[in-house]
C-alpha positions as CSV (number, residue, x, y, z in Angstrom):
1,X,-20.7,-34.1,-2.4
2,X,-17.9,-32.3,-1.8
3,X,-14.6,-33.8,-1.1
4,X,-12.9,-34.4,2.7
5,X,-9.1,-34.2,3.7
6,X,-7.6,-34.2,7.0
7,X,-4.3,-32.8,7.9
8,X,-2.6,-33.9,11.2
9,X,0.5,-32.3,12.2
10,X,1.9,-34.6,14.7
11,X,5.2,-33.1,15.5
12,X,7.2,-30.8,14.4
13,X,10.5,-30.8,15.6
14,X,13.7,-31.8,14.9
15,X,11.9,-34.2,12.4
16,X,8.2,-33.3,11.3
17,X,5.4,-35.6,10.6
18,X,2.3,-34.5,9.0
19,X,-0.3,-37.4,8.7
20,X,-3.0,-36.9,5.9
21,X,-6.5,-38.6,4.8
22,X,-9.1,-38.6,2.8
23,X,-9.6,-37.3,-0.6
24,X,-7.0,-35.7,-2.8
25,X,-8.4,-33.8,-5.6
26,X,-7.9,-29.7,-7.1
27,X,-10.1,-28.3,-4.3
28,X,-8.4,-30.2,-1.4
29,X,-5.2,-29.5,-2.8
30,X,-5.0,-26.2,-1.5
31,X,-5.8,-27.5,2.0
32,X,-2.8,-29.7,1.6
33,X,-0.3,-27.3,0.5
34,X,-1.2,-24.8,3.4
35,X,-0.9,-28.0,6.0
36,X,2.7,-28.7,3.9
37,X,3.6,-25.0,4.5
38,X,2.6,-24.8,7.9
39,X,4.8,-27.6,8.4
40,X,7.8,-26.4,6.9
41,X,7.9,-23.0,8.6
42,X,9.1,-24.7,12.0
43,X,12.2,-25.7,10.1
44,X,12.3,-29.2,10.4
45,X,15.4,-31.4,10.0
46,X,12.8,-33.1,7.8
47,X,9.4,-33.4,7.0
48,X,7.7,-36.4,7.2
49,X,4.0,-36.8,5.1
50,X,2.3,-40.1,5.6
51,X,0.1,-40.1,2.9
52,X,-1.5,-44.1,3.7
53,X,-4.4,-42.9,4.3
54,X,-4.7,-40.3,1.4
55,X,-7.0,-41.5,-1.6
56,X,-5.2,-40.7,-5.3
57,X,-8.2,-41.3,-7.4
58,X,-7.0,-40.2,-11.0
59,X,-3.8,-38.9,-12.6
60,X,-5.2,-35.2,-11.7
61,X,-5.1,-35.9,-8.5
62,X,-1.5,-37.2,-8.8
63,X,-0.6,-33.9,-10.6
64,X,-1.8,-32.2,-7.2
65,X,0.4,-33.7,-5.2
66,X,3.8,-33.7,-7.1
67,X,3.1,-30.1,-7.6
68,X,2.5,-29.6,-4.0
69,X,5.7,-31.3,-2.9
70,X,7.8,-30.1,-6.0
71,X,7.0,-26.6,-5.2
72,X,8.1,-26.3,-1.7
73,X,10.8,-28.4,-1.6
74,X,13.2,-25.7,-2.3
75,X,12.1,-24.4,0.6
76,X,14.4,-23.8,2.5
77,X,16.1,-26.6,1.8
78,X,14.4,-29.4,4.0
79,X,13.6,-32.5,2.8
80,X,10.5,-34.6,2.8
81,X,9.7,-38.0,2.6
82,X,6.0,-39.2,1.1
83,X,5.9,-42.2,3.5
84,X,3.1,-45.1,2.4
85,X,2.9,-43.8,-0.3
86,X,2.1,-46.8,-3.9
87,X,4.5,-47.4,-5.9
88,X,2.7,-45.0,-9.2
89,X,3.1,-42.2,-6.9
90,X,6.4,-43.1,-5.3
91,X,7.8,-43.1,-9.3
92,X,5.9,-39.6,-10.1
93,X,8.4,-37.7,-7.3
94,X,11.3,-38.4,-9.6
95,X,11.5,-35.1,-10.3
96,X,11.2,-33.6,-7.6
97,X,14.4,-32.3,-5.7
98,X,14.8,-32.9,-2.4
99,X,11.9,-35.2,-2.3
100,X,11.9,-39.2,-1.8
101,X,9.5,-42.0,-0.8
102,X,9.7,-44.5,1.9
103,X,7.4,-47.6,3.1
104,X,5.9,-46.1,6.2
105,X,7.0,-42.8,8.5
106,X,8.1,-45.4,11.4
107,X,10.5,-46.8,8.7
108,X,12.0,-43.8,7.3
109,X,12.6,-42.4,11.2
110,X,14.5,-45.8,11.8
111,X,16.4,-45.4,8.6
112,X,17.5,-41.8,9.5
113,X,19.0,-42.8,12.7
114,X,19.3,-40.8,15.7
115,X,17.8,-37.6,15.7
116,X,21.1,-34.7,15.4
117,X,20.8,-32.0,17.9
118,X,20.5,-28.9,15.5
119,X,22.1,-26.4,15.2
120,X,19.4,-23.6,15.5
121,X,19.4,-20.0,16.9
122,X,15.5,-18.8,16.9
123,X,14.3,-15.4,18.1
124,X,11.6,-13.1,18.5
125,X,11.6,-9.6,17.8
126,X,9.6,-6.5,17.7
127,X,8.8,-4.5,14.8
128,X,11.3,-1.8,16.3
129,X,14.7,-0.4,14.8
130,X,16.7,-1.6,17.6
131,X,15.4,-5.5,16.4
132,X,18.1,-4.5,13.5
133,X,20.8,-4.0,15.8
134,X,20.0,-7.2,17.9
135,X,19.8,-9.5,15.3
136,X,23.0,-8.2,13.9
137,X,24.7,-8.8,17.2
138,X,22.8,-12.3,17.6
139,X,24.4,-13.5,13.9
140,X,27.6,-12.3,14.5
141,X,28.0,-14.4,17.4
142,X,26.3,-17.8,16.9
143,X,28.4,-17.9,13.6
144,X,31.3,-17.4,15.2
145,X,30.6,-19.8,17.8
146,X,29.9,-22.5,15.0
147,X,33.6,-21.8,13.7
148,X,31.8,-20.1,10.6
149,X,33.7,-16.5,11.3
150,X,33.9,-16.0,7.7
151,X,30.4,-16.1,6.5
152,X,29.4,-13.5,10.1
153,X,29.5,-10.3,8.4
154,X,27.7,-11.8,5.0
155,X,24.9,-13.3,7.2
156,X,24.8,-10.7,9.3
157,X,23.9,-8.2,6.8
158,X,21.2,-10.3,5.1
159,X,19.6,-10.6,8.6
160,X,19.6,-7.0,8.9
161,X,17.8,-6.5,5.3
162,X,15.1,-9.4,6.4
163,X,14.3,-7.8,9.5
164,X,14.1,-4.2,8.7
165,X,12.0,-5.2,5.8
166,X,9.4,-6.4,8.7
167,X,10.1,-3.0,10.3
168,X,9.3,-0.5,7.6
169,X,6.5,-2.5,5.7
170,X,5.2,-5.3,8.2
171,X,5.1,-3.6,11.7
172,X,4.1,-7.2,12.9
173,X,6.4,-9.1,16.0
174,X,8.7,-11.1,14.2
175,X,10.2,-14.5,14.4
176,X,14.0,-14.9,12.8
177,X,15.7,-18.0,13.0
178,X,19.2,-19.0,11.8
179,X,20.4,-22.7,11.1
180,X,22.8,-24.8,9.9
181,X,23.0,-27.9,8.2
182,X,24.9,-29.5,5.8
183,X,27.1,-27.2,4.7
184,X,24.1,-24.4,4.4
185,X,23.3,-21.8,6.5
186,X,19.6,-20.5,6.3
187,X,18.1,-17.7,7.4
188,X,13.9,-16.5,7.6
189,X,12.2,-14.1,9.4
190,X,8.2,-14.8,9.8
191,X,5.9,-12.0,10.3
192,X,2.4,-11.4,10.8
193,X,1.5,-9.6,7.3
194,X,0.6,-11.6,4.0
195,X,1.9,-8.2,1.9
196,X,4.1,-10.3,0.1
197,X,8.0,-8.3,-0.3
198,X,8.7,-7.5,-4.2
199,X,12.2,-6.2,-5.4
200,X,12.0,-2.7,-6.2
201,X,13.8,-1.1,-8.9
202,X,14.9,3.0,-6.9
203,X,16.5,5.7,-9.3
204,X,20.1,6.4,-8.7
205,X,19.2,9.2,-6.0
206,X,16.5,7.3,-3.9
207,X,18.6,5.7,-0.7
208,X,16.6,3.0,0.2
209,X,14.5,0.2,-1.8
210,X,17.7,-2.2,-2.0
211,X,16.9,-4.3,0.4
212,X,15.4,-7.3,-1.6
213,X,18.4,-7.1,-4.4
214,X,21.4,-6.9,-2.2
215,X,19.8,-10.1,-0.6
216,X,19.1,-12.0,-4.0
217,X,22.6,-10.7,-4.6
218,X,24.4,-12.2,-1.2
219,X,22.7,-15.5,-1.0
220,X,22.2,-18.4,-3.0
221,X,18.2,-19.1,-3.1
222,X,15.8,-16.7,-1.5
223,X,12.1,-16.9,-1.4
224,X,8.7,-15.8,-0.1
225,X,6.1,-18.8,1.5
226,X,2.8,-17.7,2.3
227,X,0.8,-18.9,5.3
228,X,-2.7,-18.0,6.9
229,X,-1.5,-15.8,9.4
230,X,1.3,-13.8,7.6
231,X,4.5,-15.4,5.1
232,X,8.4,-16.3,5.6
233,X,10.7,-15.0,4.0
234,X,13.7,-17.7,3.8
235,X,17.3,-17.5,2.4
236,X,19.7,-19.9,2.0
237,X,23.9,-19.7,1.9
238,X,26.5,-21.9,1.9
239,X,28.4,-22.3,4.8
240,X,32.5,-21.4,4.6
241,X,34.6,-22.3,7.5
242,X,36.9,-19.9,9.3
């Protein structure tokens, strides 16, 4: 017989909760990592995963997990918390970044306080070259208005690479967001294509194909997370104050 899980999702912003149950093994895993990345692409101040109900049955099982939750919580910098989780599990996320343990989901909300009203600017945009232009504009300004006048022009730029890479290769509506927290400023664009973008290496003549470096080359992490209905591609700066 064939093993079960369950994802729930039962919010998703400014803190994200994603309850799970039932059986946790190397062919549910992939369910769970789709439900972990379908979680992450709102953005959350947080994400939440109450695992109480999720059965662990071997050390295999316990390999699925970490590497779930090690792998995508780089991205893009949001943290999660296994909540209910034992305390065999709870000592495998050690090495994890970014990732901790708490005794329930209703404790680790309490213990995070009141919910910080973030600081988001989220768009769509058509696959059209004028979507360069207005997201351009769009950066310019909400940096500025967060006092973070220095970083406009560097942030700007990178937002113009992510979205004309959506124009020439994805021709898909777009969704580009830009937030900041804790001292980092991060910027993805989502897109309806699962073509996944690869650096290309142009001779000296070709004028285009840089896209991809000069944003590995501007930002401090950048990355690509595939979902079912297309990817995001995320970046991630720190923040300089004007």
């Amino acid at each position: 017989m064939s093993s079960q899980l369950v994802c729930r999702p039962e919010r998703s912003l400014p803190v994200a909760i994603l309850r799970v149950s039932g059986v946790l093994d190397d062919l549910t895993g992939a369910a769970l990592e789709q439900a972990v990345a379908r979680s992450l692409c709102a953005q959350p101040e947080s994400l939440l995963i109450d695992v109480a109900g999720l059965d662990i049955p071997d050390p295999l099982a316990l390999r699925v997990l970490t590497g779930i939750l090690c792998r995508n919580a780089e991205w893009p910098g949001v943290p999660i918390v296994l909540c209910g989780a034992g305390a065999t599990v709870a000592a495998e996320l050690s090495g994890c970044d970014n990732v901790t343990a708490a005794p329930s989901c209703e404790q680790a909300l309490a213990a995070a306080g009141p919910e910080p009203a973030p600081q988001r600017l989220r768009v769509r945009l058509r696959p059209v070259p004028d979507a360069c232009r207005q997201v351009r504009q769009l950066v310019t300004a909400t940096c500025t208005g967060w006092h973070r006048r220095e970083m406009a022009s560097t942030a700007a730029l990178v937002a113009t690479e992510l979205v004309a890479n959506v124009v020439r290769h994805a021709h898909t509506t777009m969704e580009f967001t830009l937030g900041l927290r804790g001292g980092l400023v991060g910027l993805t664009v989502r897109d309806g294509s699962r073509l996944l973008p690869r650096p290309k290496d142009p001779a000296a003549a070709e004028a285009g194909g840089r896209g991809l470096h000069l944003v590995k080359e501007l930002t401090d992490a950048w990355g690509v997370l595939p979902v079912t209905d297309g990817k995001v591609v995320w970046t991630r700066m720190a923040a300089s104050t004007a």
